[in-house]
C-alpha positions as CSV (number, residue, x, y, z in Angstrom):
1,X,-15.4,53.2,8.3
2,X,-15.1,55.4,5.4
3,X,-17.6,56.1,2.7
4,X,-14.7,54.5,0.2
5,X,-14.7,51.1,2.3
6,X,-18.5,51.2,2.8
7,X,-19.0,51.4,-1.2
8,X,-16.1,49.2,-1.6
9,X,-17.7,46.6,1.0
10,X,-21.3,47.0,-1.0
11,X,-20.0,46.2,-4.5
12,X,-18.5,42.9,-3.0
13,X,-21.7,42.0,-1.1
14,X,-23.4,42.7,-4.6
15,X,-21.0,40.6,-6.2
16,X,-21.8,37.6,-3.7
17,X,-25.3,38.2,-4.0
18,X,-25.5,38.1,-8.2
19,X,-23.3,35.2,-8.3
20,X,-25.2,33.3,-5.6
21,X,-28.6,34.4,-7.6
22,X,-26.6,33.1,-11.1
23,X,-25.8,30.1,-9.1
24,X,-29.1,29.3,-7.7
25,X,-31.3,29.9,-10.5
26,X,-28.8,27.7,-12.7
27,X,-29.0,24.7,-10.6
28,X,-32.9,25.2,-10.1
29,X,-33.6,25.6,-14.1
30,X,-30.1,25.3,-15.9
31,X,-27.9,27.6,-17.0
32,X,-30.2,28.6,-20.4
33,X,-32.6,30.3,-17.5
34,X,-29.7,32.9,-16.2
35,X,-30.3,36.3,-18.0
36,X,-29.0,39.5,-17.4
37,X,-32.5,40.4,-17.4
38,X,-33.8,37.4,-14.6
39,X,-31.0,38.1,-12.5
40,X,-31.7,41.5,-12.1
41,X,-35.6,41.0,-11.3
42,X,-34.5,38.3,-8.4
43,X,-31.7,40.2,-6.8
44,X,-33.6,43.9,-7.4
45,X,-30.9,45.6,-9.4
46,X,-30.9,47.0,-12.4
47,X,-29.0,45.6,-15.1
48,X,-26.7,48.3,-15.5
49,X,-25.7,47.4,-12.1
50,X,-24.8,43.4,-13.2
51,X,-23.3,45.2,-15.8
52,X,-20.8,46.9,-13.5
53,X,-19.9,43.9,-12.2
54,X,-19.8,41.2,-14.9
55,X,-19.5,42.3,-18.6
56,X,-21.8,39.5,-19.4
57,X,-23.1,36.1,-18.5
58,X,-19.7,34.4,-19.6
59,X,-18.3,36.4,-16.5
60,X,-20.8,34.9,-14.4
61,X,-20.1,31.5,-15.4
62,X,-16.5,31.8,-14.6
63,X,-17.3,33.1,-11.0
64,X,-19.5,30.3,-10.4
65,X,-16.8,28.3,-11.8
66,X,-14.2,30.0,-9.8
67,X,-16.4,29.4,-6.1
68,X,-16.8,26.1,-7.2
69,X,-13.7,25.3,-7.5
70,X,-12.8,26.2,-3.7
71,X,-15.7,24.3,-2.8
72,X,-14.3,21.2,-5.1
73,X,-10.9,21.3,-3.8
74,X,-12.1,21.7,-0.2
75,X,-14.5,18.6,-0.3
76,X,-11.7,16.5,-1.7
77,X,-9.3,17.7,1.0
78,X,-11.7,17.1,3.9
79,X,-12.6,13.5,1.9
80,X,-8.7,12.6,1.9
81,X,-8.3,13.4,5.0
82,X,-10.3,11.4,6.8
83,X,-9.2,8.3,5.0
84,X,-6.3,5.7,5.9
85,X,-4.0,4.8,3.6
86,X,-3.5,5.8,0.1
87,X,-5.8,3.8,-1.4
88,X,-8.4,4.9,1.1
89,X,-7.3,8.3,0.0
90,X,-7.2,7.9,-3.6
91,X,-10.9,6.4,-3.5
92,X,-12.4,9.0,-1.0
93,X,-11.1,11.6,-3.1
94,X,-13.4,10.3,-6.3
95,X,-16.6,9.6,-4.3
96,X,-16.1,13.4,-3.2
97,X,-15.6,14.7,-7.0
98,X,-18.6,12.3,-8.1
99,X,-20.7,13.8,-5.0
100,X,-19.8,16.9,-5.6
101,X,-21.1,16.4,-9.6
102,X,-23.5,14.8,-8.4
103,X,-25.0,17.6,-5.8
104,X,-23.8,20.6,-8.2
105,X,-24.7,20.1,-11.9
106,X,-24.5,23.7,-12.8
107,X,-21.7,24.5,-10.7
108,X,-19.5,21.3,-12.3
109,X,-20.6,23.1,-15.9
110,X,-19.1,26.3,-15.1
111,X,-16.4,24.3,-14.0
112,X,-15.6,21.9,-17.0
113,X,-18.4,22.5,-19.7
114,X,-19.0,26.0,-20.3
115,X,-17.1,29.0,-21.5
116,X,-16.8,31.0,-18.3
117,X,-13.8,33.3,-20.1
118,X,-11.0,31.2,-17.6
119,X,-7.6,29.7,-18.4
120,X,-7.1,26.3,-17.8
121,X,-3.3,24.7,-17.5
122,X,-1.7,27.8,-18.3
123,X,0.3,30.3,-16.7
124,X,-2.6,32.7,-15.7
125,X,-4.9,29.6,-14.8
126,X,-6.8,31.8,-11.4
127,X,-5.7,30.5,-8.2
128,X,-8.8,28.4,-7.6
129,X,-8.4,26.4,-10.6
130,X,-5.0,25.8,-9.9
131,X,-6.1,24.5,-6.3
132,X,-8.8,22.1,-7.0
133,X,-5.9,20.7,-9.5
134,X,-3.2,20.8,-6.8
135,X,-6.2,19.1,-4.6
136,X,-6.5,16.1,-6.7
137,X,-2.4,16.0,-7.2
138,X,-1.7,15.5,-3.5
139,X,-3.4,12.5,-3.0
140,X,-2.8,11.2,-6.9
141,X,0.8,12.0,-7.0
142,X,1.7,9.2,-5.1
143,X,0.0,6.8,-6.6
144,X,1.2,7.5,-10.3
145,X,3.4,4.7,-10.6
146,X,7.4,4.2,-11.4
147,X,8.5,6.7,-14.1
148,X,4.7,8.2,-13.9
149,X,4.6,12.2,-14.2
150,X,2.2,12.8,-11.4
151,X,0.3,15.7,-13.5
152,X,-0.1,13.2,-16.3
153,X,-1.2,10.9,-14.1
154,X,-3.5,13.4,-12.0
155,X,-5.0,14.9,-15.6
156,X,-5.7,10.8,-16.8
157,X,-7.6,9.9,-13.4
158,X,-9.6,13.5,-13.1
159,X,-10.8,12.7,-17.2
160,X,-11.6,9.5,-15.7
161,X,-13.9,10.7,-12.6
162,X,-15.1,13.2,-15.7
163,X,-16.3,11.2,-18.0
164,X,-17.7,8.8,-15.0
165,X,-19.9,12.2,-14.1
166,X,-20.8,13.0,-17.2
167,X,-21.8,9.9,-18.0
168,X,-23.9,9.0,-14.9
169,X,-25.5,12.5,-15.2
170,X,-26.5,11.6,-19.1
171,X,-28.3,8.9,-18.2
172,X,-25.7,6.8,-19.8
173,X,-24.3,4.6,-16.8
174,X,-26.5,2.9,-14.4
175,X,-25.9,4.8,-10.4
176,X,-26.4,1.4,-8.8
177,X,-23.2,0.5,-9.9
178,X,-21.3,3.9,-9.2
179,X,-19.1,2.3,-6.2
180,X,-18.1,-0.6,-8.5
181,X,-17.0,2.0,-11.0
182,X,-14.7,3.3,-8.4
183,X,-13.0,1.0,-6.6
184,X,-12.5,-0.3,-10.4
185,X,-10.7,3.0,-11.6
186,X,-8.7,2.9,-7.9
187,X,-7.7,-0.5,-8.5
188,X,-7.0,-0.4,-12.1
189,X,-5.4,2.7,-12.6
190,X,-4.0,3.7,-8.9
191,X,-0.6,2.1,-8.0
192,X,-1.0,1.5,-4.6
């Protein structure tokens, strides 16, 4: 290996590791408590090393944003998957996006609350982003409904499964009734 892929190979590991720090320490105390500052203290860099990496925290976010993302469209895939039918699939794939709320609060608010510097529906929307959408299209898509745009569609069930998370997370809806909700939004707004 050459000193070029060795360095090369050490600035990505350094990447992983301040993102995975960012990641941590945001889920443990929110994202107020990640700091150029804190970061570098846990992960034993300077912070003219973060620097190099990220320009700022708002880069951060959107890396966080951008691994969870993967994650996200993974865990709906593997959800879908398993499931029979397409309303199986359609309500499999929003107990894995509530779950995934659920078990990732700072993650989901890199992902849809915070300004991690990312493009969203747009031409240079990053891969990832794109993904996790085209996740949640594959299964949605065919339930839409006669004369339904299956992105339209797709973008009114995922503001749904949204504002259900947010929601729940605020205290605002009761979890006991969080499978009611869904088989409610499947029933009411899938065509199946």
């Amino acid at each position: 290996m050459s000193v070029q892929e060795r360095k090369q190979r050490e600035r990505a590991e350094r990447e992983r590791l301040i993102v995975a720090t960012a990641r941590e320490l945001a889920e443990q105390q929110g994202w107020d408590a990640v700091t150029t500052r804190r970061l570098a203290e846990r992960i034993e860099y300077s912070q003219p090393v973060l620097y190099s990496h990220f320009r700022g925290k708002r880069e951060i976010i959107g890396a966080v944003a951008l691994e969870g993302a993967a994650e996200l469209a993974a865990a709906v895939r593997a959800a879908t998957s398993a499931a029979d039918g397409p309303r199986e699939q359609v309500a499999a794939l929003a107990r894995a996006y509530l779950d995934f709320a659920a078990r990732n609060p700072a993650v989901y608010d890199a992902l849809f609350q915070l300004d991690g510097g990312l493009a969203y529906a747009q031409e240079d929307t990053p891969e990832p982003l794109k993904d996790a959408f085209a996740a949640l299209l594959e299964s949605l898509g065919e339930v839409a409904g006669d004369g339904v745009h299956p992105g339209l569609f797709t973008e009114m069930f995922w503001a749904s499964l949204h504002g259900l998370a947010t929601l729940t997370r605020a205290g605002r809806l009761l979890p006991e009734d969080a499978a009611q909700r869904v088989e409610l939004l499947v029933d009411r707004l899938a065509v199946v």
